[in-house]
N, C-alpha and C positions, 0 to 999 in steps of 0.2 A: 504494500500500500504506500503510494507515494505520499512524503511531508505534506505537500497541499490539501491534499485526502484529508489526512490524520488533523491536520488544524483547523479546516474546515467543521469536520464534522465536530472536534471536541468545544468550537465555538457556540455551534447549534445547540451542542447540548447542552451548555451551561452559562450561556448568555442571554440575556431576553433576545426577543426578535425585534427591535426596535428598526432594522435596517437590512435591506435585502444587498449585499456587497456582492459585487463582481465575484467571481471565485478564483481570485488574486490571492495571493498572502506575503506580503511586501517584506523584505529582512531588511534592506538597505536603499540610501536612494543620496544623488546627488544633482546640485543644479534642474534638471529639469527628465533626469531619466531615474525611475526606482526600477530596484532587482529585487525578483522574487527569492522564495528559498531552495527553490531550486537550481538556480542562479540565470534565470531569462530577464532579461532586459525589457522597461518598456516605459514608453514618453508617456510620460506625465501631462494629459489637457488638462486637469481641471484644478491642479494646487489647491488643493484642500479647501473648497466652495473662495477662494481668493487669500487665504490664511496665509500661504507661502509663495506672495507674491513675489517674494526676491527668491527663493527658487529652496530647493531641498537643502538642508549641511551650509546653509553661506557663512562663509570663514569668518566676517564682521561680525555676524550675529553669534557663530559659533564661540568666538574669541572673547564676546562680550560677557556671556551667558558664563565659561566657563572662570572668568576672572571674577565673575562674582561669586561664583559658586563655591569659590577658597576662602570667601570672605563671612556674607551673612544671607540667609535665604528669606528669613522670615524676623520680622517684631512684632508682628501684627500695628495695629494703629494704634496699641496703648502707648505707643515709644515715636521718634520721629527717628529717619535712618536719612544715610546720606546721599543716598540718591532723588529718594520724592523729589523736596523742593524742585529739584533739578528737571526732573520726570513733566511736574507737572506743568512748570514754567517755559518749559522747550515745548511740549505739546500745545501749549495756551498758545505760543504765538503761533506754531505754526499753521494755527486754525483762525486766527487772529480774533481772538476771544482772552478772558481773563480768567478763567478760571474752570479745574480742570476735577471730577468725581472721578477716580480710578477702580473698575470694576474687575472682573475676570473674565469673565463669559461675553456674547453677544446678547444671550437672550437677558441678563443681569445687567446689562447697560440698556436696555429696551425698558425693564421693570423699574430701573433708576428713570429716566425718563417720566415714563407715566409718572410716576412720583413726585418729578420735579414740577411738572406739567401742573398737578393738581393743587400741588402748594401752594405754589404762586399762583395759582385762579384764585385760591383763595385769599391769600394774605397781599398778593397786590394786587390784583383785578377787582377782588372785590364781589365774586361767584358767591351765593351763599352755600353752604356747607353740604358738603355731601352730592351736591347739584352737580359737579363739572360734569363737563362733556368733551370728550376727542375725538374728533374728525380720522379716520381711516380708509385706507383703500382695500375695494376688492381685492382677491387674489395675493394680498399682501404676503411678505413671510417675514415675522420678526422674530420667529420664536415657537418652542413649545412648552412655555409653562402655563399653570393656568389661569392666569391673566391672560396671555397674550392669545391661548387657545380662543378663548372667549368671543375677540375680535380677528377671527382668522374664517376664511370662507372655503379653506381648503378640509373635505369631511373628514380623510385621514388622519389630520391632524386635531379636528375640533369635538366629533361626534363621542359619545359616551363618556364626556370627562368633564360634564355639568354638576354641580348645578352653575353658571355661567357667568363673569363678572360681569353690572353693569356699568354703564358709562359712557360707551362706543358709539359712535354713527360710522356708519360704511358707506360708503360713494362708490361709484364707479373711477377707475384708475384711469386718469388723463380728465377726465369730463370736471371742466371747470364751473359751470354754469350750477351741476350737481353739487358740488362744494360749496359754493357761495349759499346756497339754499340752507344745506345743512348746517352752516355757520349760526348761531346764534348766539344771544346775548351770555348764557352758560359755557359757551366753548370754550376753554382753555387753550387748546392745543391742534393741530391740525400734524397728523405722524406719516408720511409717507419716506418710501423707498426712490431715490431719484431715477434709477432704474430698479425693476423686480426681476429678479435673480432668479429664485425658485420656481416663477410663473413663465420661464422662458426664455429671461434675458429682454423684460419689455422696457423701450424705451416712449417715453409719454413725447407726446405731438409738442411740436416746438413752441412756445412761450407759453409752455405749461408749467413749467416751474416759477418763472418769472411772475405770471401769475399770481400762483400758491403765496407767493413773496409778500407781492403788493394787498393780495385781500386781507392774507394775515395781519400786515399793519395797519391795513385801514381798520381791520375791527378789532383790534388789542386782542388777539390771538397770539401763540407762538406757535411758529413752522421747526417742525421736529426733522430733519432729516436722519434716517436711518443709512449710514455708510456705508457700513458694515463688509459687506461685499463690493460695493461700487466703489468705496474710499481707498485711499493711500495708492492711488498709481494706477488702478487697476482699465479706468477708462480712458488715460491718458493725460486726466488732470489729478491734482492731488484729492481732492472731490470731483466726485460726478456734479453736482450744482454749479461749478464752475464754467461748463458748459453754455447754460445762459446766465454764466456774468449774478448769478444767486448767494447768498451768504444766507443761510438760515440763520436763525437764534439761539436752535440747540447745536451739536454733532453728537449722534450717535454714530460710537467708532467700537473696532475691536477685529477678530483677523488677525488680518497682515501686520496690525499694531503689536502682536506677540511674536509675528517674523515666523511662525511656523514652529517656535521653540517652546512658546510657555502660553497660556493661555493670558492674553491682555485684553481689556474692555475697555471704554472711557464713556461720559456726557461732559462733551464740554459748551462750555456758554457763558456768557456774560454775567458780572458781579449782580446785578440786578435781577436774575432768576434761580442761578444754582448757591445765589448769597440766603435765600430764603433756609437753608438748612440751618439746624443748632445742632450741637453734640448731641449725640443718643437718640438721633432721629432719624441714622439710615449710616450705614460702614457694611461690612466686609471685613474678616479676619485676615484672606489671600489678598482682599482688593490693595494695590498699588504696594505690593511687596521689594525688596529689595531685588529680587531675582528678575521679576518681572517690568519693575522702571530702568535696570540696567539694560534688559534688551530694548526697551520701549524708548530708550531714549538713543540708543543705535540706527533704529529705526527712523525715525524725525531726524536724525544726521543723516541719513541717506538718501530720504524724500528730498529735502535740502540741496541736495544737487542737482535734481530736477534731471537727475542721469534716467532713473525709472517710467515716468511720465514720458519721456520721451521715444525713449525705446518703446512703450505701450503705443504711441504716435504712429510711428513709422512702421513697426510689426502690424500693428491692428489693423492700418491704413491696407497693408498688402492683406492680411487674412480676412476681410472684407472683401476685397478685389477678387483675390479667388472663390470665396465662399457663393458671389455675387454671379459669377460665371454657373453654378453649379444651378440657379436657379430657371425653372422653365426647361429646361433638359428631362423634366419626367421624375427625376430622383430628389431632388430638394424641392417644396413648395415656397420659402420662405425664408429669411435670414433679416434679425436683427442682433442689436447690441449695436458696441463703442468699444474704442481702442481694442485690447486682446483680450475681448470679452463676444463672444457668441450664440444665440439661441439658433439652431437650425433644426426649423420642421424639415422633416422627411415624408416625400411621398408614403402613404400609408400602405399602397402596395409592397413598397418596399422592404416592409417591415416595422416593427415599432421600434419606439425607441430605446428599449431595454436590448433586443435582439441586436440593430446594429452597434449599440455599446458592447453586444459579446463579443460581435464579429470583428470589431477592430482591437478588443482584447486578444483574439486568435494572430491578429496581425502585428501587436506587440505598442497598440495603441489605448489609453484609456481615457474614457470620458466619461459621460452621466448624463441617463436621461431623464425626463421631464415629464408630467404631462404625455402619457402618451408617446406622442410619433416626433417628439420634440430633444433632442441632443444639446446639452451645452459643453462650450468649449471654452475653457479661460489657461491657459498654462502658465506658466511662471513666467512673469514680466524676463528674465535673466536668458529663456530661450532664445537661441541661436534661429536665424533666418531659414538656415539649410536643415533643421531639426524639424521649422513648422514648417517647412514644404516637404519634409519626407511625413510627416504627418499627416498632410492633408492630401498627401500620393495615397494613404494607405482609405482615407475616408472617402475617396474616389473611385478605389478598386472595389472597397467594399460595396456603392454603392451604383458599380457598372456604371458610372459616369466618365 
């Protein structure tokens, strides 16, 4: 019985089933290709839903991670260490905000959000108690706890795990006119994904964000952006909202923010919203640990150079170009996203889209699919040219185009 066999099956048996995996079992991985245990090579599309956007083993982040790890790994927040300040003050500017909540998780920078969001309806808008309300999008994904279950439209993730928090209004995703409506006088917050990642890689109709912007100021709302996957690189700007020229109020961040080494989360936002906190009102024991603002702050030196963003640019610019060729050929119905980030439907003859993720698994390519007859494609911003065109040689063959 070969190793894959044997870890496979011993996973089945003693882990929940929360995730149906490739039948991969990964030992090692570098830059943008992981090796099974068997020792087969194979390109990495999807960097860990955008977590390792600077790619598998990066020697910056490696070298960060383990200088600190000689040092101190944990205080928890009853102590100050001497990385924070640092941590949060490099992440504050480079969102150009003041002030920075350090979480773990994404879905825990999501749950910090609402939190923030409701405070401040209450103590500076002026909501009466208990009343807020947040604007959300269909098809969203920010999470599976159950909060965020609550306001989520996807069944898998929301059905039998009621009874269900309220608070929520859901809109349709892009549909401005829909939002303005659902806006009222109660509304704290308005939470969307600048692009939605889970739903396909959608990207919303142009001065839709911009939008979102301007309604939220007109009516003393805050616009929450969720980064999470679109942020630090991965579209080609260091946020997805910069696209149309957008600065929301909050950032919800987290990913790429941990470099693929340690779990890092943030809400970052201005003194005027995230100032609403007092001690003993919302922490984290791991959140903004010393292990974790040493790579988080590696990280924000390297966006910094605007070397990743660019590379997302010019990479993204071609795997569009080709992806775009593929369309109307009978095998792809459709392709969106930004920078090196892609949702591609597949003709449903063709297969769905679990089977052609097997098939370019046989071909020593991995990706994740969607929805369905829907494939995304993100690899690590640090791939080579000639990596993603032997990649998307193999997404080709696969799909006799």
């Amino acid at each position: 019985m070969s190793t894959t066999t044997d870890a496979i099956r011993t996973a089945d048996a003693h882990s929940a089933h929360t995730y149906h995996p490739l039948p991969v079992v990964v030992a090692s991985a570098d830059g943008a290709w992981m090796t099974d245990v068997e020792g087969r090579r194979y390109l990495d599309m999807l960097a860990g839903y955008s977590a390792l956007n600077f790619g598998h083993g990066n020697r910056r982040l490696i070298d960060a991670a383990r200088a600190q790890l000689e040092r101190v790994t944990l205080t928890s927040r009853a102590f100050h260490h001497d990385r924070f300040a640092a941590f949060c003050a490099e992440l504050a500017a480079l969102c150009g905000k003041e002030m920075v909540l350090p979480m773990n998780t994404g879905a825990e920078a999501v749950e910090t959000a609402v939190k923030t969001a409701r405070k401040w309806g209450y103590e500076v808008k002026g909501v009466p108690d208990g009343h807020a309300k947040i604007v959300v999008a269909a098809d969203n994904f920010h999470g599976r706890t159950t909060t965020i279950v609550s306001f989520s439209t996807d069944h898998d993730a929301r059905d039998h795990f009621g009874p269900y928090t309220p608070g929520f209004e859901i809109v349709p995703y892009g549909d401005l006119t829909a939002l303005a409506h659902a806006v009222t006088e109660n509304t704290v917050a308005v939470l969307l994904e600048p692009i939605q990642g889970e739903a396909g890689v959608l990207v919303p109709p142009a001065g839709y964000l911009s939008g979102v912007r301007e309604l939220t100021r007109e009516r003393n709302v805050l616009f929450m952006a969720d980064e999470i996957q679109s942020g630090l690189g991965r579209t080609g700007r260091t946020f997805a909202c910069e696209h149309e020229g957008v600065v929301p109020d909050v950032y919800i961040l987290g990913k790429a923010l941990g470099g693929g080494v340690v779990p890092v989360s943030a809400v970052v936002a201005d003194r005027d919203v995230l100032g609403v906190f007092k001690p003993g009102q919302h922490g984290s024991t791991f959140g903004g640990n010393p292990l974790a603002c040493a790579v988080g702050l590696e990280v924000v030196a390297m966006l910094r150079t605007g070397e990743f963003q660019q590379r997302a640019t010019e990479l993204g610019d071609h795997l569009h170009r080709e992806l775009g060729l593929l369309v109307g050929g009978g095998a792809v119905t459709a392709v969106r996203g930004r920078g090196l980030w892609a949702g591609v439907d597949i003709e449903p003859s063709r297969g769905t889209g679990r089977e052609i993720s097997e098939k370019l698994m046989e071909l020593g390519v991995l990706v994740k699919d969607t929805h369905g007859s829907t494939i995304r494609l993100a690899p690590p911003l640090v791939i080579s040219k000639e990596d993603l065109d032997w990649g998307l040689d193999q997404l080709r063959s696969v799909l006799g185009a």
